[in-house]
N, C-alpha and C positions, 0 to 999 in steps of 0.2 A: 497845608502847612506853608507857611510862608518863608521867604529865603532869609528874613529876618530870625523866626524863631528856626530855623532848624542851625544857621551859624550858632545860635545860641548854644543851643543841644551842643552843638560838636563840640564847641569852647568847653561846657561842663563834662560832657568825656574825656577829654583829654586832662580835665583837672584829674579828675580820676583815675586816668591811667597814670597818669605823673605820680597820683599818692599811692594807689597800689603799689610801681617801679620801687618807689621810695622804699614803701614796707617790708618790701620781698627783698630787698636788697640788704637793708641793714639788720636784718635780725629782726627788728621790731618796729614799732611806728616809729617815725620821725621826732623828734619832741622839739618843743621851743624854749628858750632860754628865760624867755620871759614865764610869769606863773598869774599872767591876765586872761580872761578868755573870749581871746580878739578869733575874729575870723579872719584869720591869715590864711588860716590852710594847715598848720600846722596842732598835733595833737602835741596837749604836753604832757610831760611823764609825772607824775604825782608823788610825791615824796612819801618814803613807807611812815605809817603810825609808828608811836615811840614802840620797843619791847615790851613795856609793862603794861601795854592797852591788847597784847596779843594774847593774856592769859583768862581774858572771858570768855564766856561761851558762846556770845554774837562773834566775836575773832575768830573762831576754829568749827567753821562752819560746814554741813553736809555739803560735799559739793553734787549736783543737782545734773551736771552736762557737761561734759566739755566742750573747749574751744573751736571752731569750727576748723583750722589748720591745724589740731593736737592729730600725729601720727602714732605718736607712740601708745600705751595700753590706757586702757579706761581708765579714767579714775573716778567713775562715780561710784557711789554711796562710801565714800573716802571724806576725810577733814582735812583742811588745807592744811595742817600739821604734819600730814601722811605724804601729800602731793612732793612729788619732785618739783625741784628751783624752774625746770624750762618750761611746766604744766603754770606755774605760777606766773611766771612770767607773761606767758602767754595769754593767760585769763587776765591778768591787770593789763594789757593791752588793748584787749576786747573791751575792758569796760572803758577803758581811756579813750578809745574809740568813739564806744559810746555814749559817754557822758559827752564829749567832743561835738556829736552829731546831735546832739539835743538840743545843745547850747547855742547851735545856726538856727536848728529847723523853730523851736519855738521856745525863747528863752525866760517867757515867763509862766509857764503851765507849772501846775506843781502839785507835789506826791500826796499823799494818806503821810506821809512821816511830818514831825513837825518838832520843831528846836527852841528852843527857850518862845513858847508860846506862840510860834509863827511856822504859816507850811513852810517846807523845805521845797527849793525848786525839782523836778523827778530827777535831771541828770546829773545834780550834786548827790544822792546816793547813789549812783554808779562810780563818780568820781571817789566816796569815802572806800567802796567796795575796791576799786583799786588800790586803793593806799594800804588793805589790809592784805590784798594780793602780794603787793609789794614788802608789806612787814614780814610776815611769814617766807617770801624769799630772802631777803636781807638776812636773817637769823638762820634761815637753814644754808647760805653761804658762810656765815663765822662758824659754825657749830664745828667739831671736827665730826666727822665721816666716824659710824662706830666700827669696834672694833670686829677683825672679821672672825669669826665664828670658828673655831679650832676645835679640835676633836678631843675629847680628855686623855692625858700622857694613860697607855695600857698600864695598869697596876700586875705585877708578879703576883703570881697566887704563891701562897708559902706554902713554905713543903708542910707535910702532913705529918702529926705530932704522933710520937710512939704509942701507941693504946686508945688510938684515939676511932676515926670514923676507915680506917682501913678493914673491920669485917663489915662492909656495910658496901664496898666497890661495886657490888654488880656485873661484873663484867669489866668494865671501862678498860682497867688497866690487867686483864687477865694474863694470866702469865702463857705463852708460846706452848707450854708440854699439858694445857687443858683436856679434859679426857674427851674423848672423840665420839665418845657415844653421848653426849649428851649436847641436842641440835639446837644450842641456842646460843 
């Protein structure tokens, strides 16, 4: 290896460490203000699809794995409907990611998907996957929170009607002077 490419290496690690610093630091990737997909270095956040595109059946999808930095409980064979806001988040991340790293490594390969009679490039379905990532969080931050689970108020039992099921007690409410010889 020459001293040429191994400066190189180092430069592209340290980009690295920079965008990881970045990630781990703010919550989530970095994003860019612009919505072009320049190679700055910067991953940008994808804006969630409208509400009303979140009510098919492609929107509310099995989820398959979670994110590799998800700590908290599983959420597979769950619908992004079910997932928690930070699960969501986190997966439109991953995909922003990586439709991001697609769009450097090779920007004109493209999928099995295809849009008004043309393939689609692969890491623009990553990018739509996020944007539904992000719908489904959007909606489950406006929704209120349901209501919490209350136990139902105890009902009084009414008293018991004259002629009614009092030869029929059993025992239950047996009166204190019950005959002693009988051991039940």
């Amino acid at each position: 290896m020459t001293l040429e490419q191994l400066a190189l290496e180092i430069a592209a690690l340290k980009a690295r460490v920079a965008l990881l610093e970045a990630t781990s630091g703010g919550g989530g990737l970095p994003s860019s203000s612009t919505s072009s997909g320049t190679d700055s270095g910067d991953v940008r956040r994808e804006r969630p699809i409208d509400d009303a595109q979140l009510e098919n059946e492609w929107a509310n999808k099995k989820i398959a794995k979670d994110p590799r930095r998800w700590k908290g409980p599983t959420q597979v064979n769950r619908t992004y409907s079910r997932a928690p806001v930070e699960w969501l988040e986190m997966a439109a991340a991953s995909y922003e990611f990586k439709a991001h790293m697609g769009r450097i490594a090779d920007p004109v390969r493209m999928s099995n998907k295809v849009r008004n009679g043309q393939p689609v490039p692969w890491h623009e379905s990553d990018s739509f996957e996020a944007r539904i990532l992000r719908g489904w969080a959007e909606r489950k931050k406006r929704a209120p929170p349901p209501p919490a689970a209350k136990a139902p108020p105890k009902q009084p039992t009414p008293p018991a009607e004259p002629g009614g099921d009092e030869d029929f007690n059993f025992g239950a409410n047996a009166p204190t002077d019950a005959d002693p010889e009988i051991g039940f």
